[in-house]
VOPAGU-2260 file (C-alpha; in pm, 1 decimal, decimal comma):
REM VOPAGU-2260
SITE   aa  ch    i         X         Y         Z
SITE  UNK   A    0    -587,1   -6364,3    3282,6
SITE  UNK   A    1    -250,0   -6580,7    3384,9
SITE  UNK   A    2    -299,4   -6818,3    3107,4
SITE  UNK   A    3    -354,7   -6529,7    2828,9
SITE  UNK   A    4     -21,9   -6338,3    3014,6
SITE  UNK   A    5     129,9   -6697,8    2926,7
SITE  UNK   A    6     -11,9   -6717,5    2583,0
SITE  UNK   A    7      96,0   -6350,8    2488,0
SITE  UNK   A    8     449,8   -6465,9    2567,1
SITE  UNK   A    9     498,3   -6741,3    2438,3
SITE  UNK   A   10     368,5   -6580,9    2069,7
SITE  UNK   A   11     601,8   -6287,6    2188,8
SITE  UNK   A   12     908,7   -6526,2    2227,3
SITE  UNK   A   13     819,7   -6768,4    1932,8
SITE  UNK   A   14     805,0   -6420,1    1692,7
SITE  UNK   A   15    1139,9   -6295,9    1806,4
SITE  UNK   A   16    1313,9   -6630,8    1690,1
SITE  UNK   A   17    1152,9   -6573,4    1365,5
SITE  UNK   A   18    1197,3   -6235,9    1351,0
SITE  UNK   A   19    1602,4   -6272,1    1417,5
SITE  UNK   A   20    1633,5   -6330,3    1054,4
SITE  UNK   A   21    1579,6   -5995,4     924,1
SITE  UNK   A   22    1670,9   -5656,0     987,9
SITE  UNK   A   23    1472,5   -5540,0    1342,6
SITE  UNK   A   24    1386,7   -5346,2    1607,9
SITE  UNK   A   25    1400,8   -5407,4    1993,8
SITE  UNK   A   26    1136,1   -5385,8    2223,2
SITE  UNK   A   27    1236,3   -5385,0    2597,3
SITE  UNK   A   28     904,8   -5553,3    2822,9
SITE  UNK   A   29     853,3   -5397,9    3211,1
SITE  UNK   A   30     927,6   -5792,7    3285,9
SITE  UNK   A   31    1289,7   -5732,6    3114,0
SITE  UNK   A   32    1224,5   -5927,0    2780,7
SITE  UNK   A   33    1397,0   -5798,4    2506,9
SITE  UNK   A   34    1191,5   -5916,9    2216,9
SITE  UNK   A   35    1298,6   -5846,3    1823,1
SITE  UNK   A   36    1111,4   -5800,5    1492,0
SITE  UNK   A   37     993,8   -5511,8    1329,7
SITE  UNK   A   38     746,8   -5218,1    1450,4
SITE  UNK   A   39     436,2   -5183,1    1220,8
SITE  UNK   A   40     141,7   -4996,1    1395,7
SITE  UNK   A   41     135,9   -4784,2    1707,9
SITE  UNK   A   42    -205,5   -4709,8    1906,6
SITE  UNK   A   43    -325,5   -4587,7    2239,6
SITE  UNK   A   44    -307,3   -4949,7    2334,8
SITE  UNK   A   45      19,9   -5043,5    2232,1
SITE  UNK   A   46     247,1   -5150,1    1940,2
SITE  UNK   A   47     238,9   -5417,1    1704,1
SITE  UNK   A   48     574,9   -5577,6    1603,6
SITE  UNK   A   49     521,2   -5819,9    1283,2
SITE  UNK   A   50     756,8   -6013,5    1035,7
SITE  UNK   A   51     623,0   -6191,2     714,1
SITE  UNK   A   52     500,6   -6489,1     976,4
SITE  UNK   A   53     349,4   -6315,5    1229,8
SITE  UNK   A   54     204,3   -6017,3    1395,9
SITE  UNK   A   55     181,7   -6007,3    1771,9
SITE  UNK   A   56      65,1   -5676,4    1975,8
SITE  UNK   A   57     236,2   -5524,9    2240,6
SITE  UNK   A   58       5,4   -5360,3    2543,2
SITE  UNK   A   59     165,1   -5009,4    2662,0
SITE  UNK   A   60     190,1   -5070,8    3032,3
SITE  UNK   A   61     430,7   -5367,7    2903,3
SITE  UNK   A   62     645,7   -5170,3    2713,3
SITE  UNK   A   63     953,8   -5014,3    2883,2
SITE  UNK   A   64    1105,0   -4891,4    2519,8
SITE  UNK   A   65    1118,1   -4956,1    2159,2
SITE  UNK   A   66    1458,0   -4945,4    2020,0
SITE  UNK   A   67    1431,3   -4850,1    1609,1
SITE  UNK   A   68    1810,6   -4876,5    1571,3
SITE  UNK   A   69    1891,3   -4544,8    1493,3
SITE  UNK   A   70    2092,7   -4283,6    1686,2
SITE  UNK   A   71    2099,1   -3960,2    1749,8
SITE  UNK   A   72    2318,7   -3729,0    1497,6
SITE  UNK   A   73    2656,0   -3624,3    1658,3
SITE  UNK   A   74    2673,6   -3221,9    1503,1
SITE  UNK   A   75    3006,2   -3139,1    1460,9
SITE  UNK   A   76    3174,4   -2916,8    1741,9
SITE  UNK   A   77    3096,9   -2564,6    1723,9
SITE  UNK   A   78    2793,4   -2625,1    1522,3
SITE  UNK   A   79    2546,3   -2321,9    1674,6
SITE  UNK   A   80    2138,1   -2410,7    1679,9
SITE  UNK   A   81    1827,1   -2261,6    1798,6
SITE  UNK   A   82    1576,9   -2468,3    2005,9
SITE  UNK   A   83    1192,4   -2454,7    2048,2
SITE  UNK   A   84    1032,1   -2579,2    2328,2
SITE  UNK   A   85     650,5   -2678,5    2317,5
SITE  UNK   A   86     375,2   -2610,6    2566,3
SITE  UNK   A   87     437,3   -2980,0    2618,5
SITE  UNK   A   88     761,6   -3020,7    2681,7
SITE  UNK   A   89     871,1   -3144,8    2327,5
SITE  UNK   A   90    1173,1   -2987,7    2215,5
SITE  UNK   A   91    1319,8   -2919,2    1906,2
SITE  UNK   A   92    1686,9   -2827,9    1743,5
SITE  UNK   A   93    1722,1   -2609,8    1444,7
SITE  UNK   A   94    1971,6   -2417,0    1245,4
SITE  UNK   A   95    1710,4   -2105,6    1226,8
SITE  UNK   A   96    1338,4   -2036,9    1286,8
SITE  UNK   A   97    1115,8   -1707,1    1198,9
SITE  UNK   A   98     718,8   -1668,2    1321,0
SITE  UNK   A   99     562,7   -1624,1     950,9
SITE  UNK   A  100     228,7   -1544,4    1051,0
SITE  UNK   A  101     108,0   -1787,5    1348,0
SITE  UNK   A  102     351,9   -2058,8    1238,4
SITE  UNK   A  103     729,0   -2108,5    1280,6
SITE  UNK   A  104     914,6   -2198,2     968,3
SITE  UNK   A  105    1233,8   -2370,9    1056,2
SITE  UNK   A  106    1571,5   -2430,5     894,8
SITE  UNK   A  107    1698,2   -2829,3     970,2
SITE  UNK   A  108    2034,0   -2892,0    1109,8
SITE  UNK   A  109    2218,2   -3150,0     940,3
SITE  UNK   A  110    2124,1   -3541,7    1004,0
SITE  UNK   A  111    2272,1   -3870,9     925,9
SITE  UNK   A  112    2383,1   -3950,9     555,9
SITE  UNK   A  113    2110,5   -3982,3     350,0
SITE  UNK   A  114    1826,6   -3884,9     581,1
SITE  UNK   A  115    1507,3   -3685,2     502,6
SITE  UNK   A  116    1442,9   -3361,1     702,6
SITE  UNK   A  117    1101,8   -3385,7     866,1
SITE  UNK   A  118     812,4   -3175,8     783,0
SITE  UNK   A  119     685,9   -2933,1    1070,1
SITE  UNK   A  120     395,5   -2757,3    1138,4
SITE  UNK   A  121     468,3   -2600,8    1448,6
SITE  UNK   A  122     144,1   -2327,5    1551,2
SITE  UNK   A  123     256,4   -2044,4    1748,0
SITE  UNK   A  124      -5,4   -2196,8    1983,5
SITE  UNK   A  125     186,4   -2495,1    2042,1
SITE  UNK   A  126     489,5   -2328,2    2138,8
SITE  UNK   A  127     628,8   -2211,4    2477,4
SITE  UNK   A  128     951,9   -2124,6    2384,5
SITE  UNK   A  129    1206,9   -2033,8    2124,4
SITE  UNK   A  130    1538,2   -1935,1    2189,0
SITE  UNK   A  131    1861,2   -1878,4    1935,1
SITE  UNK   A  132    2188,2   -1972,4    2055,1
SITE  UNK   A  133    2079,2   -2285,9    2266,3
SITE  UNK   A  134    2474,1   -2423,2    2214,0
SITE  UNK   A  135    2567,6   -2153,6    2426,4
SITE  UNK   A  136    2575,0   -2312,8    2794,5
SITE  UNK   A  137    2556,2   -1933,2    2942,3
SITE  UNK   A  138    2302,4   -1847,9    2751,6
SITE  UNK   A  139    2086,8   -2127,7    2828,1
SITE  UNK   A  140    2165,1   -2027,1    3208,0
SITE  UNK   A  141    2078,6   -1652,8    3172,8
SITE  UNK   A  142    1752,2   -1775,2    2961,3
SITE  UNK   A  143    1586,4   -1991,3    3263,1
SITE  UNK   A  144    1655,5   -1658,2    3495,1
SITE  UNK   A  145    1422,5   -1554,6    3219,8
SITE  UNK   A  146    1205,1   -1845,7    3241,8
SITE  UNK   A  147    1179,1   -1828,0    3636,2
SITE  UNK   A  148    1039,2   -1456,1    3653,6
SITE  UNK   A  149     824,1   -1491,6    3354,8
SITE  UNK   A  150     459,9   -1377,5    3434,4
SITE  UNK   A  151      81,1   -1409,4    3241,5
SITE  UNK   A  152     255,3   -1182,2    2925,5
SITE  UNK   A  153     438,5   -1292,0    2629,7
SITE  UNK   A  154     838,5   -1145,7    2618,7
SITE  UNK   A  155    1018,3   -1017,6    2341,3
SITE  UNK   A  156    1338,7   -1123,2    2462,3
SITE  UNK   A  157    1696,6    -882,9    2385,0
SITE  UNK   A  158    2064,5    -998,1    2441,2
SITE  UNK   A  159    2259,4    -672,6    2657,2
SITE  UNK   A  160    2640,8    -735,3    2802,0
SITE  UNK   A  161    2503,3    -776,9    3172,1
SITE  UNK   A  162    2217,4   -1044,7    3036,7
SITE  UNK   A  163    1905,1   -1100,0    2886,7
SITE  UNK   A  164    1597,7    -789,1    2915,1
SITE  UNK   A  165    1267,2    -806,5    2748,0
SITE  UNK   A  166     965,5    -612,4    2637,4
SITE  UNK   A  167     635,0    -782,8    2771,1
SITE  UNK   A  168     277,5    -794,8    2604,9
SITE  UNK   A  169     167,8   -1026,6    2303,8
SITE  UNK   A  170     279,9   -1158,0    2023,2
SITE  UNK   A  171      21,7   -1133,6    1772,4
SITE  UNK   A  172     177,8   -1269,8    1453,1
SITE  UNK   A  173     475,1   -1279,9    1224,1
SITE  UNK   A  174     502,4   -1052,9     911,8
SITE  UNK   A  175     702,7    -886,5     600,3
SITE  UNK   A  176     734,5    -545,6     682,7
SITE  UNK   A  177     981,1    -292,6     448,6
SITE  UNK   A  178    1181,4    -580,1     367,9
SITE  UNK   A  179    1211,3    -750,9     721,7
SITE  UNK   A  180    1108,3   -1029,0     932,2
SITE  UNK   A  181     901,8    -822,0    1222,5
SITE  UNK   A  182     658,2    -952,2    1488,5
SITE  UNK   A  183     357,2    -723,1    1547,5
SITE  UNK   A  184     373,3    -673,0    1923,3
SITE  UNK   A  185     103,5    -554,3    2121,5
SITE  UNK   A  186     260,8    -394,5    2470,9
SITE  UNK   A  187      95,6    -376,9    2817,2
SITE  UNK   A  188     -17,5     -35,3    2755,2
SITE  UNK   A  189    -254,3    -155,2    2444,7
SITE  UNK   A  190      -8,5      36,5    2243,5
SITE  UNK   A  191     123,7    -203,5    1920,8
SITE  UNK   A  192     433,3    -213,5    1784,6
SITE  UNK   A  193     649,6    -408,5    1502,7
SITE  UNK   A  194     977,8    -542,2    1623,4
SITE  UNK   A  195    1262,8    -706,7    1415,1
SITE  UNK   A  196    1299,0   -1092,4    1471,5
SITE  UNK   A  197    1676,7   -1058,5    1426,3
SITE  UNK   A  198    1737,1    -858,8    1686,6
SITE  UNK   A  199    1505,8   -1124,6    1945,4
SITE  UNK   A  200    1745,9   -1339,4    2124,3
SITE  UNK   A  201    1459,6   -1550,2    2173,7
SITE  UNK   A  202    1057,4   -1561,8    2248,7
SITE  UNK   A  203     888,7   -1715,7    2503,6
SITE  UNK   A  204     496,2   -1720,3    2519,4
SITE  UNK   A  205     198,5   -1700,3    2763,2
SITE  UNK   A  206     -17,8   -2006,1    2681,5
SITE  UNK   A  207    -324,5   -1976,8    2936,6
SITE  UNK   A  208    -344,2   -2327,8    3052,0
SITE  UNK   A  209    -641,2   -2632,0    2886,6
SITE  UNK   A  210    -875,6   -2743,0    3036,7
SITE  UNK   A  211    -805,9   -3069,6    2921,1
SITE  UNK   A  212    -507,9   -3200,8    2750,0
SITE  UNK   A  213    -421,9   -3542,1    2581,9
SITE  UNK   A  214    -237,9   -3794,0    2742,8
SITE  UNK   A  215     103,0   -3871,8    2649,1
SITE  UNK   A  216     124,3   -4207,7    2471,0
SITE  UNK   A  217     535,3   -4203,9    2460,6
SITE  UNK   A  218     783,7   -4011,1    2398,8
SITE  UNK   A  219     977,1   -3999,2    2051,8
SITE  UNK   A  220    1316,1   -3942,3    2006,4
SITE  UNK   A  221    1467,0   -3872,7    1647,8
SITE  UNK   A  222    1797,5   -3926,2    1448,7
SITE  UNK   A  223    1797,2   -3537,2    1457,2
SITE  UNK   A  224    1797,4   -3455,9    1831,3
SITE  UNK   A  225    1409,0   -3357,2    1847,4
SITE  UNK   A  226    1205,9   -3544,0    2118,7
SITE  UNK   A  227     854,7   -3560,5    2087,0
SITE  UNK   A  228     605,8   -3615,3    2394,0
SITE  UNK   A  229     336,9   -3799,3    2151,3
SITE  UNK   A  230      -2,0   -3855,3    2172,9
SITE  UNK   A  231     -90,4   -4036,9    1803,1
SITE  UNK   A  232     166,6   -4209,5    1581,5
SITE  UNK   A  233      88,2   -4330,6    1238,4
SITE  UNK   A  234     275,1   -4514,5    1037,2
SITE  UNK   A  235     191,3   -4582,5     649,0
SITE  UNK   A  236     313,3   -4622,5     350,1
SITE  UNK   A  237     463,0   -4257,8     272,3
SITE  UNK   A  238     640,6   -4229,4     627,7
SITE  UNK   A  239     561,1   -4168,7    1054,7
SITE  UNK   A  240     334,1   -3904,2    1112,5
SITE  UNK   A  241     414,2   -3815,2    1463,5
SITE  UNK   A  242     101,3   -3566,6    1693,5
SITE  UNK   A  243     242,9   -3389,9    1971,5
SITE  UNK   A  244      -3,2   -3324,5    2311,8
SITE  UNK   A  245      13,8   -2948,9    2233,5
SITE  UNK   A  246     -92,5   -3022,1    1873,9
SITE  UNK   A  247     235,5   -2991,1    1654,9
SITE  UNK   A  248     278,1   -3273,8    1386,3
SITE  UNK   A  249     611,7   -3373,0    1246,7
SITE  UNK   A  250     612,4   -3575,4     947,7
SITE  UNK   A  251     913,0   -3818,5     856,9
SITE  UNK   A  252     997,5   -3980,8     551,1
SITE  UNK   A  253    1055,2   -4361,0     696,4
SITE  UNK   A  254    1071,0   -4521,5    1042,7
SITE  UNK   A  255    1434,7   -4475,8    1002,3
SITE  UNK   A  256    1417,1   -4123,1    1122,8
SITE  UNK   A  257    1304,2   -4238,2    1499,4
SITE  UNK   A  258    1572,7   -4368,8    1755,0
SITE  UNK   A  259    1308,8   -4484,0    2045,1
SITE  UNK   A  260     987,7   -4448,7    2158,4
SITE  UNK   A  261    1036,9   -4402,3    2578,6
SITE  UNK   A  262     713,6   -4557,9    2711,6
SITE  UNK   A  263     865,5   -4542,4    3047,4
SITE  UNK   A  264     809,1   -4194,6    3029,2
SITE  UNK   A  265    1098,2   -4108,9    3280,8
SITE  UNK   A  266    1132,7   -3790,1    3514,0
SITE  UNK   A  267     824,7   -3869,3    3664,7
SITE  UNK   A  268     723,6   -3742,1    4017,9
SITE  UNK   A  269     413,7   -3941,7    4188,5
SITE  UNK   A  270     251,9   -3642,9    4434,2
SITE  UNK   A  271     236,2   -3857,7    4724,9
SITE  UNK   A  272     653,9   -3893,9    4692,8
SITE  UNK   A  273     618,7   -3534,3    4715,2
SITE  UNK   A  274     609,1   -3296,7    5045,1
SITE  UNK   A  275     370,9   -3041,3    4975,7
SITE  UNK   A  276     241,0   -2714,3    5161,0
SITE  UNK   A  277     -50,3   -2796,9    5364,1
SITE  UNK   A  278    -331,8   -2642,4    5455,8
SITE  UNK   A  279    -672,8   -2798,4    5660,2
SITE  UNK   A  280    -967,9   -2738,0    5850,7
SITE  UNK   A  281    -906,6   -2668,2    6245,5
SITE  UNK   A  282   -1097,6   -2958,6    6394,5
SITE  UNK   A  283   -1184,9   -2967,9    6784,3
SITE  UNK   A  284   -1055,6   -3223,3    6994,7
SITE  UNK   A  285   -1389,8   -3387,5    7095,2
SITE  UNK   A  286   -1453,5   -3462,0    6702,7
SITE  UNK   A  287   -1099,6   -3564,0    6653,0
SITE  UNK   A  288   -1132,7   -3843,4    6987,8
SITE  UNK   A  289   -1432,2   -3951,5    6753,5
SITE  UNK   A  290   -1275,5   -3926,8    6443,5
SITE  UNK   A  291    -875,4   -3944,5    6423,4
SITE  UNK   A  292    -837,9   -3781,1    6079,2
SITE  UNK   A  293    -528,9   -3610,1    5911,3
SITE  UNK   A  294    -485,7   -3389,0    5586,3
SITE  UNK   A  295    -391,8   -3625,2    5375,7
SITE  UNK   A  296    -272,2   -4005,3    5368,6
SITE  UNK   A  297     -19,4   -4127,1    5119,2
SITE  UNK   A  298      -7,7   -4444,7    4893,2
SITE  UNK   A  299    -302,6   -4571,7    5139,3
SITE  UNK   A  300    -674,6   -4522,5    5172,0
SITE  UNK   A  301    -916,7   -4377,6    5509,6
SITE  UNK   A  302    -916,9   -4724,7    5614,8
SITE  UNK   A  303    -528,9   -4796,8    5569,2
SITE  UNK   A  304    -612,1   -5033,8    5304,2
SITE  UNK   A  305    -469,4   -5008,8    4946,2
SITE  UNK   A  306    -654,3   -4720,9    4712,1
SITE  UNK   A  307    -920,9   -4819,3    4526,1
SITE  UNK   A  308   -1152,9   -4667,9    4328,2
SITE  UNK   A  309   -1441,3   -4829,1    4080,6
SITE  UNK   A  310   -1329,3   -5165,6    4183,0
SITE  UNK   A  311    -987,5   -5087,2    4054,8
SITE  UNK   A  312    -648,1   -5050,0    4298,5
SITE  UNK   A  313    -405,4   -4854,0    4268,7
SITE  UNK   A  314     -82,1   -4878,6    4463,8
SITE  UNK   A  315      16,4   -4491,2    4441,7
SITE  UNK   A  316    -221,1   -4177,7    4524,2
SITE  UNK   A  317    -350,0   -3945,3    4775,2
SITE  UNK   A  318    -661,4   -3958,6    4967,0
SITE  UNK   A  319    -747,8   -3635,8    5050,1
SITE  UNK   A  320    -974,1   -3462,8    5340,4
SITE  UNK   A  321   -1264,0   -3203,7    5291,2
SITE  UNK   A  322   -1137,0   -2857,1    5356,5
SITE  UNK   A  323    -779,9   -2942,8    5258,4
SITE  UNK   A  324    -540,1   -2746,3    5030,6
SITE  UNK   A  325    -194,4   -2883,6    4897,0
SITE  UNK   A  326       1,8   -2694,8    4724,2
SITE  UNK   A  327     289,3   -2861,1    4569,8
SITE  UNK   A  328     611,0   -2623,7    4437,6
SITE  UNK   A  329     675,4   -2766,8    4056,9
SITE  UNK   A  330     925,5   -2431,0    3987,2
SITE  UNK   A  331     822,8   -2498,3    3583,2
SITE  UNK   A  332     954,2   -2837,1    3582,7
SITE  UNK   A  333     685,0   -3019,7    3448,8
SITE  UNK   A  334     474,5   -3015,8    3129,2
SITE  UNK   A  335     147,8   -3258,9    3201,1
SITE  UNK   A  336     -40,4   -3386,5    3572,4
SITE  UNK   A  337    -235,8   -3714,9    3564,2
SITE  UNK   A  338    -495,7   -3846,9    3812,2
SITE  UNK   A  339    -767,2   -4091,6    3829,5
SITE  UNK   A  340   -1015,9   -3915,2    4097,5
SITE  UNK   A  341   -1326,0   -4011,5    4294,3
SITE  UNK   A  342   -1429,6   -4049,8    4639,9
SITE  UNK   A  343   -1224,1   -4310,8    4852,5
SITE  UNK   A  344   -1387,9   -4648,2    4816,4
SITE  UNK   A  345   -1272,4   -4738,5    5229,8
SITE  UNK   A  346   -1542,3   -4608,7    5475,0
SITE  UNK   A  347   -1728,4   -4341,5    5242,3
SITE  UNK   A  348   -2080,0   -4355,1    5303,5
SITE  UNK   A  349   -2344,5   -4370,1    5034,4
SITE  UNK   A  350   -2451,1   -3995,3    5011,9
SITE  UNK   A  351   -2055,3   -3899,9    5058,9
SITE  UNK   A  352   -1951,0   -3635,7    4791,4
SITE  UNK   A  353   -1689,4   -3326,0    4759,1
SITE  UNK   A  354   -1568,7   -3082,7    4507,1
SITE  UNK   A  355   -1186,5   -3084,1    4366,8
SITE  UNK   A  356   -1067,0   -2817,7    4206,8
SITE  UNK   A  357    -678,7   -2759,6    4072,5
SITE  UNK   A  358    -541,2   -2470,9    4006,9
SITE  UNK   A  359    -253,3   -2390,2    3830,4
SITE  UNK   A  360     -18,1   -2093,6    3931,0
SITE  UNK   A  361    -392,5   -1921,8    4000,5
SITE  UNK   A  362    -576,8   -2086,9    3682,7
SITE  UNK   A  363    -828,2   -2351,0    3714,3
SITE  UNK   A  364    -783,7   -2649,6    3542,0
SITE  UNK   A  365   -1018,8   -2900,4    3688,2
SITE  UNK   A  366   -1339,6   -2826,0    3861,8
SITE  UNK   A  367   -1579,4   -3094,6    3971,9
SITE  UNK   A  368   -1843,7   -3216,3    4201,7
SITE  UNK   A  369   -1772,9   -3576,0    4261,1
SITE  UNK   A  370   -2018,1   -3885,3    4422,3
SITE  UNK   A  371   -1986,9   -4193,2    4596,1
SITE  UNK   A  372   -2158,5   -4391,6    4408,7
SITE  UNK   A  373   -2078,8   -4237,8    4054,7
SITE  UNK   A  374   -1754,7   -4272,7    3798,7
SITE  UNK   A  375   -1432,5   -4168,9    3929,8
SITE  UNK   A  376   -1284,8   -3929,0    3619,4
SITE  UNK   A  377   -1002,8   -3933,4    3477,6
SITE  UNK   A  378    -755,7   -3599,1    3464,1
SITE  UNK   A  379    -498,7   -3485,6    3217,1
SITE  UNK   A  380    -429,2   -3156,1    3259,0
SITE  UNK   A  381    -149,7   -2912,0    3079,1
SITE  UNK   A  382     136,6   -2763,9    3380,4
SITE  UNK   A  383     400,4   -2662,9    3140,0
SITE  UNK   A  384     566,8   -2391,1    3312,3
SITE  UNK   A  385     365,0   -2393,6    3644,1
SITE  UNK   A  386     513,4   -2296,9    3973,4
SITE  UNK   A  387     281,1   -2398,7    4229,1
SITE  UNK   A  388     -10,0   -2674,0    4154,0
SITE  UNK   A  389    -307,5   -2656,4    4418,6
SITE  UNK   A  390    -507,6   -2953,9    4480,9
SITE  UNK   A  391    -816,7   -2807,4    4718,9
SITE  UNK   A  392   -1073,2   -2992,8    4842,3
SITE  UNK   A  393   -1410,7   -2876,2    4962,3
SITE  UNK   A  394   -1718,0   -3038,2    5094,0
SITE  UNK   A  395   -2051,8   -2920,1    5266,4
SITE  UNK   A  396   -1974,7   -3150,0    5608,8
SITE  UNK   A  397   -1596,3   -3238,5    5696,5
SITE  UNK   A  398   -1639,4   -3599,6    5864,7
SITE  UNK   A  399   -1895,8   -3785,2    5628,3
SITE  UNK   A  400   -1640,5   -4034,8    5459,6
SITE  UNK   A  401   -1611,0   -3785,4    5184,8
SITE  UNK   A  402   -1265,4   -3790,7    5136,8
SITE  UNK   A  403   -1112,2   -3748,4    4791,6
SITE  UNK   A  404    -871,8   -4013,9    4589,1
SITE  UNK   A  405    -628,9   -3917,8    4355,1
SITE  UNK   A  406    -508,2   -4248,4    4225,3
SITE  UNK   A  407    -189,1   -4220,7    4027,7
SITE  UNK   A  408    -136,0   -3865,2    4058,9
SITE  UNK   A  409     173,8   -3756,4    3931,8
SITE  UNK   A  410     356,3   -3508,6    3676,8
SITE  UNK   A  411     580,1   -3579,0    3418,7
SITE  UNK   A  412     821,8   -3384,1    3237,1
């Protein structure tokens, strides 16, 4: 493994000499190599970076960033823009938007000389937000008041002097009515209704949560202000083709278009560097004399050895006792969770087993009966908006080595 480490960097080092000849992009390594050519192919493993002499690919987990070269557009002062958010936590910048059916047509704001406005499709089920006036510092403050009380209902959101109000139900769909842009609008009562768009300060939607999600494979940023969390890039002849997690695709006209791809993924938060609310079985003192158990450990197995699960080891993670809750206060912070989760590796016994579930602000995500001896599984789960994430932990006899590992278990905005 050492020597192929040694091989891949040496190609890696070799190609950026040979690379520093024509125009390029940057790619910084987790080691702190800054390596140059140009970026031809992205994947779930990595990136490929080639020149007319060479092509040499990049694994993910050693990729910090890729610089492209471009930068963001300054927009000149006062310019005023709408922003959507996705269920993801992509967000976008626009001049205007409208909800034309079950798809938001957008109006560009203006990008670097000579650049191509992207091509959205942006499904109203993608989206989590949209709100006009974003410029407006006091009206982004008033709007996460909004965001903070919102409950299981969409809002039709209205602009008064003393704030924002709303009208909650659905939003079924964008249409023409008499002339006008409407929304038909289905209240809490059952009653439906057509409001105008223009008078909507903004929208924000009740997306019941996935069961599964995919994972983030970096996040874009573009010469327009946009950033993307990704899960599929393709590039090609006729441009970047760009897949969000919640589904929306944006389609740009030449590599040019992108500033970065953020593989580093910041504003992270690993669980166990997190304090959470605790709940856990009452056990008697006799069985505790026998068996000096907590809650939870952090970063560390039942055994006080490093985590490990299917021969794997992980240095961050909970391990997690039977008849446990944590709940962990997110306040809508985060858009995605991640785990790798089994049953601890240190001291389980061969018939151990316990069933995880995580909820979601009262929603279950993940539900599942987990074995010794079988496949830990692997988690991705949509939190976009979430308040309080539960991890609870159940199992048929409390001291039988049937504590549960979540290796790497984190959120990320």
């Amino acid at each position: 493994m050492r020597l192929r480490t040694l091989l891949v960097v040496a190609a890696l080092v070799s190609f950026a000499l040979l690379a520093s000849r024509a125009p390029a992009d940057d790619v910084t390594t987790t080691a702190g190599k800054k390596l140059t050519g140009k970026l031809v192919a992205v994947d779930a493993q990595g990136v490929t970076f080639a020149t007319a002499d060479a092509r040499v690919p990049i694994p993910g987990r050693d990729i910090v960033v890729v610089d492209l070269g471009g930068k963001v557009f300054e927009q000149p002062k006062g310019t005023k823009y709408s922003e959507i958010e996705l269920t993801d936590g992509s967000t976008f910048r626009f001049a205007k938007y409208v909800l034309k059916e079950k798809s938001f047509e957008t109006e560009q704001l203006a990008g670097p000389k000579g650049a191509v406005a992207p091509v959205y499709t942006l499904p109203m089920s993608a989206v989590f937000s949209a709100l006009k006036n974003a410029d407006d510092p006091k009206v982004r403050e008033n709007w996460k008041k909004v965001i903070a009380t919102r409950g299981k209902r969409d809002l039709y959101v209205i602009a008064e002097a003393a704030g924002f109000n709303f009208v909650q139900g659905t939003i079924l769909e964008g249409i023409d009515s008499a002339g006008s842009l409407r929304l038909r609008f289905e209240k809490e009562g059952g009653a439906k209704d057509e409001l105008l768009q223009s008078r909507a300060a903004g929208l924000v939607f009740y997306q019941p949560q996935p069961a599964t999600i995919a994972p983030t494979l970096c996040r874009v940023t573009d010469v327009f202000g946009n950033t993307l969390n990704a899960t599929d890039i393709a590039i090609d002849a006729t441009g970047v083709t760009v897949k969000t997690v919640a589904g929306a695709t944006v389609k740009y006209a030449a590599p040019a278009a992108l500033v970065k791809l953020d593989y580093a993924l910041g504003n992270v938060a690993y669980l166990s560097d997190l304090d959470p609310a605790v709940q856990s079985a009452d056990v008697p003192m006799e069985e505790k004399k026998l068996n000096p158990t907590v809650a939870f450990l952090k970063d560390r197995a039942l055994s006080n050895d490093a985590i490990r699960l299917d021969n794997a080891t992980y240095p961050k993670g909970l391990c997690v006792a039977p008849d446990t809750v944590l709940t962990y206060k997110l306040n809508g912070d985060y858009a995605q969770f991640k785990a790798t989760i089994g049953i601890d590796e240190n001291g389980a016994n061969g018939t151990s087993a316990a069933k995880v579930i995580i909820e979601a602000d009262g929603q279950v995500l993940f539900n599942a009966v987990l074995k010794r001896k079988e496949k830990a599984q692997g988690a991705v789960l949509a939190v976009k908006g979430v308040k309080e994430l539960k991890i609870i932990v159940e199992a048929d006899t409390p001291f039988n080595g049937n504590y549960v590992t979540l290796a790497e278990a984190r959120v990320q905005k």
